[in-house]
C-alpha positions in Angstrom: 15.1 14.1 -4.2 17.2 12.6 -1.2 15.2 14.9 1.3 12.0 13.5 -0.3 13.6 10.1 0.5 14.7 10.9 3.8 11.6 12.6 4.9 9.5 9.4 4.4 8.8 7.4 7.4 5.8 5.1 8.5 2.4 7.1 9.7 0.1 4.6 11.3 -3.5 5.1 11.0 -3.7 5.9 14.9 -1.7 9.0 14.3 -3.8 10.4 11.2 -6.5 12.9 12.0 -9.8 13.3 9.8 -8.7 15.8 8.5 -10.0 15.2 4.1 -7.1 14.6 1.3 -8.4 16.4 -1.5 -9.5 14.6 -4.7 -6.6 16.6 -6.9 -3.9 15.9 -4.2 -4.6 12.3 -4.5 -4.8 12.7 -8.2 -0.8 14.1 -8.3 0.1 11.4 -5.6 -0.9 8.9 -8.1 0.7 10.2 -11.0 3.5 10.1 -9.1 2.9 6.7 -8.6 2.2 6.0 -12.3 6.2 6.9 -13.2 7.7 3.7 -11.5 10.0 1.7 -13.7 8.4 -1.5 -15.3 9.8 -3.9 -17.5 8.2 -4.2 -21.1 5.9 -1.8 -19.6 3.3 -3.8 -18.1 1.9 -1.3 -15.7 1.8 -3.7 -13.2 0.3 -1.6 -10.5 -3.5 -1.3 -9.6 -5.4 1.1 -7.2 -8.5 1.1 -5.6 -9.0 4.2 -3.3 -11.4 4.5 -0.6 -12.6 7.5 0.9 -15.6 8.7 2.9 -18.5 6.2 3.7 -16.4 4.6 1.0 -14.2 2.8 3.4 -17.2 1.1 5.3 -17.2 -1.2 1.5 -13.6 -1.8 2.4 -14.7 -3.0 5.7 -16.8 -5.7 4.2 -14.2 -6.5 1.7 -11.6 -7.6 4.3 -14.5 -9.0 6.7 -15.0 -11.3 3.4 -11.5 -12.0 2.1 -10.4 -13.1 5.8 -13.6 -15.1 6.3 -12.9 -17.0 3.1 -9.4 -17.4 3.7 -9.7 -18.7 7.5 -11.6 -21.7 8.3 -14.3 -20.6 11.4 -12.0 -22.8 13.9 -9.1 -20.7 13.5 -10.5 -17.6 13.2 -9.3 -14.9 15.2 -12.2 -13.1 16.2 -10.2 -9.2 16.8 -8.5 -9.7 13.3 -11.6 -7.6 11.6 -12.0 -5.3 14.2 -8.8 -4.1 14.2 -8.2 -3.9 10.5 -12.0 -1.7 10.8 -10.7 0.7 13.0 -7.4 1.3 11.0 -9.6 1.7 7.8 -11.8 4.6 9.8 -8.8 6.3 11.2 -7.3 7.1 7.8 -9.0 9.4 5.4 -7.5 7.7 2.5 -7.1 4.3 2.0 -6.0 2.2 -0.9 -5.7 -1.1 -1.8 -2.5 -2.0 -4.0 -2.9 -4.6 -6.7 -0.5 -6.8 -8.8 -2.4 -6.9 -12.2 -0.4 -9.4 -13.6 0.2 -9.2 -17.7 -1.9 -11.9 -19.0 0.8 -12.6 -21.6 3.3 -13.4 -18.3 6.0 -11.9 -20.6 7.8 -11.2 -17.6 8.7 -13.1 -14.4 5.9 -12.0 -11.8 8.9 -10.8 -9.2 9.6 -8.1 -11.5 6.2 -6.9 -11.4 5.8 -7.2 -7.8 8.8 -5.1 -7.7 7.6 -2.9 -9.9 4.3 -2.5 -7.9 6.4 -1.8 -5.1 8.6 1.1 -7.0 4.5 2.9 -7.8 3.8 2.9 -4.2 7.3 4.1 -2.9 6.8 6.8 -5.3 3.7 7.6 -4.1 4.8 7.0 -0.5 7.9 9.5 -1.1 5.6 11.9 -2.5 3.3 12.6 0.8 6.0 14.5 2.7 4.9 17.2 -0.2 1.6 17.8 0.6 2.3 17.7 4.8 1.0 13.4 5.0 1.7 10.3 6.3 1.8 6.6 5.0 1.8 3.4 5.9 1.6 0.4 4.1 0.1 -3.5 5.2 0.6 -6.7 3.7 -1.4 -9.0 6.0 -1.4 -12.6 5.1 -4.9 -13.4 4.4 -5.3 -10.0 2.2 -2.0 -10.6 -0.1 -3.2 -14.7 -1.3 -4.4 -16.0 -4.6 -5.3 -14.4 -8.1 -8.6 -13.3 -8.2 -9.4 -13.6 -3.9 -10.4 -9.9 -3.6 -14.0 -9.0 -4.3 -14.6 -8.1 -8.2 -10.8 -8.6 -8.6 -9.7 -10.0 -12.1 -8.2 -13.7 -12.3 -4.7 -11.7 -13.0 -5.6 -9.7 -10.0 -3.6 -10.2 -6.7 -3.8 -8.0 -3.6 -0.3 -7.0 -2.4 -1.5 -4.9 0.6 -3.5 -1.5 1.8 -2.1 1.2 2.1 -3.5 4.3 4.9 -2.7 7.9 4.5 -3.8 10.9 5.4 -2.8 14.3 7.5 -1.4 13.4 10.9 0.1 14.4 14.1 2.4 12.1 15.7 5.5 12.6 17.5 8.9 11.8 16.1 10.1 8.7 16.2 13.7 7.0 15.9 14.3 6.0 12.6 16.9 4.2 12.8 19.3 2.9 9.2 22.5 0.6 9.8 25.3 2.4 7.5 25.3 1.8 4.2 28.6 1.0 4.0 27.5 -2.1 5.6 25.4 -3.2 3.0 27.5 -2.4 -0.1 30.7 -4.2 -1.5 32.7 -2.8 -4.1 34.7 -4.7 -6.3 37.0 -2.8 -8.4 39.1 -5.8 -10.4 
């Protein structure tokens, strides 16, 4: 499991080729998701994955969200562009999804974190089948309950996340020891 950890690293779209992710290898990738710890077992975590022509709907879903979430004076007018382009170079994208528990039993950090833990999983499990991840949290995508197109009141976008085969060259990743960030107290 530590190679699996080591191994992952940050694929941005602009590296992925178009090259398809087959429909079972996205299955497994999501099951692996599916095991992240929760508390009370909320299930916190929601998916919608975009394939295909599938991803021009994605498209129009941030065009939207950013529109309603910027008024037109402060718009930036290469913000939609850019996030189009990233959405076409990937052959798998997904948009991640805090579906909060209605009950609130919980604090809602915990099940942020616990979103988080389903998509490291999956993002630890690429390396297997020979892809890349990345994973966006842009402002104007990650706001209010129930901002994202057919999203539930208890619905909050936490981010998309690309992936897909690639070719990129290595990159540095550099980790300050862990040693660093650790203290032990013994008495």
């Amino acid at each position: 499991m530590l190679e699996a950890i080591q191994n992952r690293k940050s694929v941005f779209p602009q590296f992925m080729t178009d090259q398809a992710v087959g429909k079972e290898t996205i299955s497994a990738l999501f099951e692996a998701a599916n095991m992240a710890p929760n508390h009370k077992k909320t299930e916190p975590w929601r998916f919608r994955v975009y394939t295909g022509a599938g991803r021009a709907k994605l498209s129009q879903n941030i065009k939207e969200v950013y529109e309603s979430a910027r008024a037109p004076e402060v718009r930036n007018s290469n913000v939609v562009p850019k996030f189009d382009k990233k959405v076409h170079q990937a052959p798998v994208v997904v948009t991640v999804f805090l579906h909060r528990d209605p009950e609130k039993s919980i604090p809602e950090w915990e099940e942020i974190a616990a979103v988080a833990c389903a998509v490291e999983n999956l993002w630890i499990s690429l390396d297997q089948y020979g892809l890349g991840g990345y994973w966006s949290s842009p402002g104007f995508l990650c706001g209010d309950y129930g901002q994202w197109p057919d999203a539930a009141d208890n619905e909050r976008c936490l981010g998309v996340f690309y992936f897909g085969h690639y070719e990129m060259p290595e990159l540095p990743r550099q980790r300050g020891n862990w040693e660093d960030k650790v203290s032990w107290i013994t008495e």
